[in-house]
C-alpha positions as a Markdown table, in Angstrom:
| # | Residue | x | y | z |
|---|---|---|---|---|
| 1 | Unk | -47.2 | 5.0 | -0.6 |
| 2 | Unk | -44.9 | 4.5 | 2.4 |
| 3 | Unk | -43.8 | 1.2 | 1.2 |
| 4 | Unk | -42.6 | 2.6 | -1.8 |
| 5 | Unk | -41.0 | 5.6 | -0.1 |
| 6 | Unk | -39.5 | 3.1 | 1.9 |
| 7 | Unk | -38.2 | 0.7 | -0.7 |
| 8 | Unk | -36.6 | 4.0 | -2.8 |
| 9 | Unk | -34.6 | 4.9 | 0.1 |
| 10 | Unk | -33.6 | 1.5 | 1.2 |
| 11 | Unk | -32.5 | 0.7 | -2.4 |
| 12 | Unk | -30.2 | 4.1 | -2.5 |
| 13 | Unk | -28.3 | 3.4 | 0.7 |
| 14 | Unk | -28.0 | -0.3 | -0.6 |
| 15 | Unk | -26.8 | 1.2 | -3.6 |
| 16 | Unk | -23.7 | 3.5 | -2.0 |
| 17 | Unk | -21.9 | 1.2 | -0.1 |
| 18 | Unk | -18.5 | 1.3 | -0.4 |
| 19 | Unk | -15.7 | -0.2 | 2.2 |
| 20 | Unk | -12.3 | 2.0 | 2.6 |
| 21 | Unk | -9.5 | 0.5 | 4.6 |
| 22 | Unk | -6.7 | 2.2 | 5.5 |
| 23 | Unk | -3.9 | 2.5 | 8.5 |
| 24 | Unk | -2.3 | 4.7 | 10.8 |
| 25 | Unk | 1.8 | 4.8 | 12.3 |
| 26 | Unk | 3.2 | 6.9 | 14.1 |
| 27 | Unk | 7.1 | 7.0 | 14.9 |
| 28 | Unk | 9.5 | 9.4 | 16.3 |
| 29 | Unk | 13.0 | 10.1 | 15.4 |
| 30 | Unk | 15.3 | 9.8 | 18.3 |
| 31 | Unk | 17.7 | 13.0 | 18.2 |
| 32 | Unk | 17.6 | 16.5 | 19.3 |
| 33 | Unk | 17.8 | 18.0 | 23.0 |
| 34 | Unk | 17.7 | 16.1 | 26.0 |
| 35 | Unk | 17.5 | 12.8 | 24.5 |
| 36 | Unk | 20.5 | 10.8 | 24.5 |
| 37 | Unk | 21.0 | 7.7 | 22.6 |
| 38 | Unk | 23.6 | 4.8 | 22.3 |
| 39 | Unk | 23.2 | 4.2 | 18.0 |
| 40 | Unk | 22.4 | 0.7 | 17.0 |
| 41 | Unk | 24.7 | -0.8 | 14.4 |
| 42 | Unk | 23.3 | -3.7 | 11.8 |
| 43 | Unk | 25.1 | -5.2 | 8.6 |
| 44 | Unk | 22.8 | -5.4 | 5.5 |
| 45 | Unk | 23.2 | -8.4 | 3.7 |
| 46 | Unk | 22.3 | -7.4 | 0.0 |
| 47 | Unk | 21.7 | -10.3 | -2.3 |
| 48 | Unk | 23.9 | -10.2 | -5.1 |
| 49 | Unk | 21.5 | -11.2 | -7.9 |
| 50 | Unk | 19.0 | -8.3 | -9.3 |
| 51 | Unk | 15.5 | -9.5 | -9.1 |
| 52 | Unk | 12.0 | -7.6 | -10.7 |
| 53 | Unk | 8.1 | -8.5 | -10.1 |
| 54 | Unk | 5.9 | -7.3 | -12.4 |
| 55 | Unk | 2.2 | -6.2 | -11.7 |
| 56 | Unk | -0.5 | -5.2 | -13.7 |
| 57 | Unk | -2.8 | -2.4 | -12.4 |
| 58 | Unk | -6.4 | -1.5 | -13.3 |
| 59 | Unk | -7.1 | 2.5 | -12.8 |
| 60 | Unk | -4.2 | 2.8 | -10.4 |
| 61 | Unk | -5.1 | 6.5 | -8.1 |
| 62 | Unk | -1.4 | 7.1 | -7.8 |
| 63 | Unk | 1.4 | 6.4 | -9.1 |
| 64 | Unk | 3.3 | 6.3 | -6.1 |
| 65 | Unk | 1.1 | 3.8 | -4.7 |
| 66 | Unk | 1.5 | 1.6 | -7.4 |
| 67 | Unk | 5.2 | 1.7 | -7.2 |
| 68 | Unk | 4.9 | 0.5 | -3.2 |
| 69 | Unk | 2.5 | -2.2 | -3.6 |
| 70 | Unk | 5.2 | -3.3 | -6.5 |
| 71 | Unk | 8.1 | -2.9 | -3.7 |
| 72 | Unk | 6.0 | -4.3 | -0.7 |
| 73 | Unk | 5.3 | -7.8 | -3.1 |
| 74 | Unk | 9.0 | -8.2 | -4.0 |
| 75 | Unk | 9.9 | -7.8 | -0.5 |
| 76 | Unk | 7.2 | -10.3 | 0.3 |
| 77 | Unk | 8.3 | -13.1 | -2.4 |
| 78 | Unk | 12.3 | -12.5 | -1.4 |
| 79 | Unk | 11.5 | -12.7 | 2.3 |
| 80 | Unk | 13.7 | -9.2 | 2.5 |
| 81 | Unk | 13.4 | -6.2 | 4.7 |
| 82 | Unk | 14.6 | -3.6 | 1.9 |
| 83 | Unk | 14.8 | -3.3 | -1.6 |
| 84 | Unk | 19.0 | -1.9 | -2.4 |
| 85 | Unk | 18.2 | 0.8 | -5.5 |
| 86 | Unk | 15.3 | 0.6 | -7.1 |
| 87 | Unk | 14.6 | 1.0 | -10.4 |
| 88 | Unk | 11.2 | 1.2 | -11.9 |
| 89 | Unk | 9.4 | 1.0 | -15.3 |
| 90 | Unk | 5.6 | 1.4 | -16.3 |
| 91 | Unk | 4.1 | 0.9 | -19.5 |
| 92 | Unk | 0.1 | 1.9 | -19.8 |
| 93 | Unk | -1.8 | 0.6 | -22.2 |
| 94 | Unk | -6.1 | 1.1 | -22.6 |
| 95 | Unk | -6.1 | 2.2 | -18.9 |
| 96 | Unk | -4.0 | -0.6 | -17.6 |
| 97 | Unk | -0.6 | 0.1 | -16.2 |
| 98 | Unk | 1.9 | -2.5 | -16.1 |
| 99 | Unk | 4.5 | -1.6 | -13.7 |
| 100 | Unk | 7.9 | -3.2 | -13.4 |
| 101 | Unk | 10.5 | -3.1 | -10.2 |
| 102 | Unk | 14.1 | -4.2 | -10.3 |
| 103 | Unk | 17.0 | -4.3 | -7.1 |
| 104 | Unk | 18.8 | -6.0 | -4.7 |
| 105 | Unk | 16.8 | -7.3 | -1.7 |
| 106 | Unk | 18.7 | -7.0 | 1.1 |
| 107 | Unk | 18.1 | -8.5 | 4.4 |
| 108 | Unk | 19.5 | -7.1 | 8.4 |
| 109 | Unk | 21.2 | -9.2 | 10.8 |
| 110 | Unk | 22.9 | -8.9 | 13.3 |
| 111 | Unk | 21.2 | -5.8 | 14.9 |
| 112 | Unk | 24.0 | -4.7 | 17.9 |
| 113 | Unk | 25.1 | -1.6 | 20.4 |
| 114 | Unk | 28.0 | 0.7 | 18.4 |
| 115 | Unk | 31.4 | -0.4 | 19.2 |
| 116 | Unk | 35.0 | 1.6 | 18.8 |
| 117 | Unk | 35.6 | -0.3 | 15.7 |
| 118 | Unk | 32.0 | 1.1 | 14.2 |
| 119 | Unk | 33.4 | 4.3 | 14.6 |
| 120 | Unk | 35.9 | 4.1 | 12.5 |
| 121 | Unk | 33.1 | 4.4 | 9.5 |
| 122 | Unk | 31.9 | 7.4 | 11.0 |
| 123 | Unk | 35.6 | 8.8 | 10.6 |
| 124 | Unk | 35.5 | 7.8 | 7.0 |
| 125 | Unk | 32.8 | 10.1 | 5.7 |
| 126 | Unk | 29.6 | 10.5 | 7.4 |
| 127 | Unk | 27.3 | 11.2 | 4.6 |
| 128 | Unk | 27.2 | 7.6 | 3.4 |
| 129 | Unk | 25.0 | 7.0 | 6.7 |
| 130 | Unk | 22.1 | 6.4 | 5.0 |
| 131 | Unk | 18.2 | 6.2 | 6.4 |
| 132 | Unk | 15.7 | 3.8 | 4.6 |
| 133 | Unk | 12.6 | 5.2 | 3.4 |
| 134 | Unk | 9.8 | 4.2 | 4.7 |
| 135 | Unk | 6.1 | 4.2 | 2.6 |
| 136 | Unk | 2.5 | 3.6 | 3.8 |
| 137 | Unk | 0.4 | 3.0 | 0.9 |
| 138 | Unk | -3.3 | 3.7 | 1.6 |
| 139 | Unk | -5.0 | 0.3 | 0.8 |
| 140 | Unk | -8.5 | 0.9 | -1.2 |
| 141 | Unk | -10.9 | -1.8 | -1.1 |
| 142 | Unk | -13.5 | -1.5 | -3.8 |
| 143 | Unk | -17.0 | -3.6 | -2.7 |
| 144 | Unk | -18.2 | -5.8 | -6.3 |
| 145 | Unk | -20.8 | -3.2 | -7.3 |
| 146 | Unk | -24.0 | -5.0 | -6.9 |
| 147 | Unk | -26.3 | -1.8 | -6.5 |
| 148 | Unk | -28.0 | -2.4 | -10.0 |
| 149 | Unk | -29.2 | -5.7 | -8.9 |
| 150 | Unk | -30.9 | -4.3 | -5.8 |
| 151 | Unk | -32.2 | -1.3 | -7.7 |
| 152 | Unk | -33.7 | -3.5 | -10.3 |
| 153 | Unk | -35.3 | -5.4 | -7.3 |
| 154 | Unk | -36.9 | -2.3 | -5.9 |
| 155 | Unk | -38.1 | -1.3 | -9.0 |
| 156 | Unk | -39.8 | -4.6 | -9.6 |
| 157 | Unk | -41.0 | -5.0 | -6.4 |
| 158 | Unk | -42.2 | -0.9 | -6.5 |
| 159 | Unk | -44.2 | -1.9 | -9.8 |
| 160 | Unk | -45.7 | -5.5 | -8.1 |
| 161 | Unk | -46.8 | -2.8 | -5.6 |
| 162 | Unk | -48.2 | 0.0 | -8.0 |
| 163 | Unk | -50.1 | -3.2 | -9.7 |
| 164 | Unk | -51.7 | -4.5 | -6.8 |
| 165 | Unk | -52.6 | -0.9 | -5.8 |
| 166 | Unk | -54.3 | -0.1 | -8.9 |
């Protein structure tokens, strides 16, 4: 009898294994009191030919998600630090979502302490300094789901038990 109370519980923690990866950042804007800092100035070389990716998702959790993994692959394939307006189209279909990205990778060079002439675009209108977003999908790993093999071993090996007992 403890064999087979054994086996039954092995077979349900063998049965609920699942492996979740994920990642933390942390990161800290530089302004406010007491903190003084000399701004960096880069150019931003954008590519001047509009490029997509296309990817095909299976039961995607969030749309959001989705539309990063999309971003992060075209970055990826263009070898570019940031996608210039993005545009983005899905179409789902029996549970699968297809979703489409277009823009203008853009790479930075050039990466340098502000100088008198940079000022001179802070004179022309400030509000076209623009930050980059920046998104962390969380990254679900799904294990292949091979809990119905090992139940169907308990349960054979629970009824060569049961026979040999009887």
């Amino acid at each position: 009898m403890r064999k087979i109370t054994f086996l039954a519980f092995l077979g349900i923690i063998l049965t609920s294994c699942s492996v979740t990866k994920s990642g933390t950042a942390k990161s800290m804007d530089v302004v406010g009191p007491g903190v003084i800092h000399k701004p960096v100035v880069v150019d931003l070389n954008v590519n001047p030919e509009k490029v997509e990716v296309t990817t095909t998702f299976n039961g995607i959790e969030s749309l959001e998600n989705a539309k990063n993994n999309v971003v992060r692959k075209l970055l990826k394939e263009q070898h570019a630090d940031v996608l210039v307006e993005p545009t983005f189209e899905t179409i789902t279909k029996n549970g699968k979502t297809e979703l489409t990205v277009k823009g203008w990778p853009a790479t930075y060079n050039n990466f340098r302490p502000i100088e008198e002439k940079d000022l001179k675009l802070l004179e022309v209108k400030p509000s076209y300094l623009q930050k980059a977003d920046t998104y962390q999908p969380v990254i679900q790993e799904k294990k292949k789901n091979t809990g119905w093999l090992v139940t169907l071993g308990v349960v054979l090996l629970g009824g060569a038990v049961a026979a040999t007992l009887l």
